[in-house]
C-alpha positions as CSV (number, residue, x, y, z in Angstrom):
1,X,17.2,-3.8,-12.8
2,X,13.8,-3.0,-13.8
3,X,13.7,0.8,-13.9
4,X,12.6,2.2,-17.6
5,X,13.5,5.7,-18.0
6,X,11.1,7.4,-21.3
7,X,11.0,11.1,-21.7
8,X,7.8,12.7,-20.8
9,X,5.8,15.5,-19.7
10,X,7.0,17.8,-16.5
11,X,4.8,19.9,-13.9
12,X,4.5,22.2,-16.6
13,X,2.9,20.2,-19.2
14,X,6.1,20.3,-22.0
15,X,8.4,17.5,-22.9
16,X,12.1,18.4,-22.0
17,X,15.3,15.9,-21.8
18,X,15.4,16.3,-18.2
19,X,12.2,14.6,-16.8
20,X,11.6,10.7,-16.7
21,X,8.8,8.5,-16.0
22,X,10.0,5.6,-13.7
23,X,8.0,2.8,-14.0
24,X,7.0,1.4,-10.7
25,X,8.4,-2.3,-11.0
26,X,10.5,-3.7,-8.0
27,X,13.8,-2.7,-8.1
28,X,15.1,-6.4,-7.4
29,X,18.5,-6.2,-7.9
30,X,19.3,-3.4,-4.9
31,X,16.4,-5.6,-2.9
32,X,13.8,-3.1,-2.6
33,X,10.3,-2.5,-3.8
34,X,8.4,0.2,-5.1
35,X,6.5,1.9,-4.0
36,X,7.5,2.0,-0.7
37,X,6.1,3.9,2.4
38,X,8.1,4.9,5.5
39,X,6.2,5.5,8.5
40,X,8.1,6.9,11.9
41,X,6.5,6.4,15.4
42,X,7.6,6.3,18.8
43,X,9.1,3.7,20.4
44,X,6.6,1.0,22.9
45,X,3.6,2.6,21.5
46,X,1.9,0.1,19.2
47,X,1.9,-3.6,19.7
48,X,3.4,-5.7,17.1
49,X,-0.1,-6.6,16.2
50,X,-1.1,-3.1,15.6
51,X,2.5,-2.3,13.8
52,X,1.2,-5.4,11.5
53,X,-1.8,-3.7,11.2
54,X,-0.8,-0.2,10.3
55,X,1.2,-1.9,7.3
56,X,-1.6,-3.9,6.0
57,X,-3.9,-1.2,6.2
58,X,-1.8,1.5,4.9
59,X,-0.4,-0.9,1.5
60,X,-4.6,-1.4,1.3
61,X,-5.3,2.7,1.3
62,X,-2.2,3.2,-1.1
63,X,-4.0,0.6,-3.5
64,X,-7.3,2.1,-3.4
65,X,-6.2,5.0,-5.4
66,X,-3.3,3.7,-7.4
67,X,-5.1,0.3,-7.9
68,X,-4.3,-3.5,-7.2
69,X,-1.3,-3.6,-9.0
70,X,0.7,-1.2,-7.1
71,X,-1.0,-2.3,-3.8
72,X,0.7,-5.8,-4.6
73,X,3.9,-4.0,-5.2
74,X,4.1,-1.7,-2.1
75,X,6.1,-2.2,0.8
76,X,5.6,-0.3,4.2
77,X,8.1,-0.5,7.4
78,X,7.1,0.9,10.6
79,X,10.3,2.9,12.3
80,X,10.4,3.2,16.0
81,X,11.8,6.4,16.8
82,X,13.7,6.1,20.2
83,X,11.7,8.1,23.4
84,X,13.1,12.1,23.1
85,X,14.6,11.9,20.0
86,X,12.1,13.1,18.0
87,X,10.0,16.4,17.9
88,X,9.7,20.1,17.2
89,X,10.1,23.8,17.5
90,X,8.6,23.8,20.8
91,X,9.2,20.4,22.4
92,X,10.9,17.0,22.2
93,X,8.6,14.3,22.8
94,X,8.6,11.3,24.3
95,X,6.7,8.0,24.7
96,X,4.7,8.5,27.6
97,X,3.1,12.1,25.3
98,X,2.8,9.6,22.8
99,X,0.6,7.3,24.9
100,X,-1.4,10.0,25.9
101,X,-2.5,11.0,22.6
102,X,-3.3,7.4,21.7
103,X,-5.5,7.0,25.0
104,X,-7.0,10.2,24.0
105,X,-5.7,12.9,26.8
């Protein structure tokens, strides 16, 4: 495994036993890679082509500010979240509200 744990500084500046650095390396032996990005959307919204696109473009923006390196390293999956199982204090949505927004209405 590839994770390196070194003591360093917390949120509050000071050096304490308790916080780590985790060095972004792929964590091979679990088959994952770091840094990795989740993004949920509804179901029958965007094509695969645009799914494909969303994760190239998204690895891309990540990279911009934590440089080529990590872009390399960064993994993004697209989750379809099934129509009406997903949503708020106020309503559930669905797919067809979801296709709306992307249209614009």
């Amino acid at each position: 495994m590839f994770i390196k744990e070194t003591p360093c500084l917390n949120y509050h500046g000071a050096c304490d036993q308790q916080s780590i650095v985790v060095n972004l390396y792929a964590i091979e032996s679990i088959g994952y890679s770091m840094p990795l990005i989740d993004i949920h959307v509804m179901e029958a919204v965007f094509s695969d082509e645009e799914k494909a696109q969303i994760i190239s473009e998204t690895a891309k923006a990540f990279g911009k500010v934590t440089g080529k390196a990590l872009q390399d390293m960064t993994t993004v999956r697209v989750h379809e979240v099934k129509s009406g199982h997903w949503g708020g204090a106020d309503s559930v949505w669905t797919t067809q509200r979801a296709l709306e927004l992307k249209r614009g209405e």
